[in-house]
C-alpha positions as CSV (number, residue, x, y, z in Angstrom):
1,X,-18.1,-8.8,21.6
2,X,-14.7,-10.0,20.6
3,X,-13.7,-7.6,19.1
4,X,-11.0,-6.6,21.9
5,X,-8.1,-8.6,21.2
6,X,-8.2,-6.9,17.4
7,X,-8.2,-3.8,18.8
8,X,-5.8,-3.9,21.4
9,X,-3.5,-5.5,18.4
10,X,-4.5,-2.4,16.4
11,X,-3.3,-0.2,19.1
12,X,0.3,-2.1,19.8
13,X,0.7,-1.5,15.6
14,X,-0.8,1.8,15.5
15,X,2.0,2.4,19.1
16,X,4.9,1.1,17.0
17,X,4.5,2.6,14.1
18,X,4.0,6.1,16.0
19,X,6.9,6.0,18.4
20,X,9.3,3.4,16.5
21,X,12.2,5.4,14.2
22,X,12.3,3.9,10.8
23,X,15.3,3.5,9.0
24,X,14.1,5.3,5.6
25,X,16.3,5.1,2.4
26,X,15.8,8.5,0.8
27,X,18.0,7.8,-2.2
28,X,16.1,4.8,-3.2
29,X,13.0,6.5,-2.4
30,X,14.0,9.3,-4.6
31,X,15.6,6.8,-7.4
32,X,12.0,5.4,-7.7
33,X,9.7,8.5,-7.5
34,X,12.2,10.1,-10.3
35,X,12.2,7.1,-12.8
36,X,7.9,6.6,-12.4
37,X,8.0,3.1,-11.9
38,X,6.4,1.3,-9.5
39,X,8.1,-1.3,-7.1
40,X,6.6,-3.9,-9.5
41,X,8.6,-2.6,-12.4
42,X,5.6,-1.5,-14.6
43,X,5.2,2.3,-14.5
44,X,2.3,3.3,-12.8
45,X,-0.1,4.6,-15.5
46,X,0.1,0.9,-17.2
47,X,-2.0,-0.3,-13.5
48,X,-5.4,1.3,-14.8
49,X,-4.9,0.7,-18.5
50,X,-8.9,0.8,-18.7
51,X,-11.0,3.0,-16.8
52,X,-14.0,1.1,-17.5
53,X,-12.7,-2.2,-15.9
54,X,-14.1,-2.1,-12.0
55,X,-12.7,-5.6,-11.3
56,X,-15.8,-7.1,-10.5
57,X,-17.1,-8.7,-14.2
58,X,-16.1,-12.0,-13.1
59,X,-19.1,-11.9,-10.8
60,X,-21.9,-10.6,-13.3
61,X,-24.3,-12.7,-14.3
């Protein structure tokens, strides 16, 4: 139990989202997606420089 109030939250998002009209800006959206960078700056490749790293080597013992 308690889980109702969560999903009746999720619902009212999931609602908005659905029905709401965004206003999109297709020329920035197309400025970014032409020049490969990420909203960050850094292009997107630079993210996962090292396939080998899962994130989680902090936490080995």
């Amino acid at each position: 139990m308690g889980r109702g109030r969560a999903k009746a939250k999720q619902t009212k998002v999931a609602r908005e989202l659905k029905y709401s009209s965004h206003n999109t800006d297709f020329d920035a959206l197309q400025r970014e997606l032409s020049s490969g960078e990420s909203a960050t700056g850094r292009r997107s490749e630079e993210r996962y420089d090292d396939p080998s790293d899962d994130g989680y080597d902090d936490y080995r013992r």
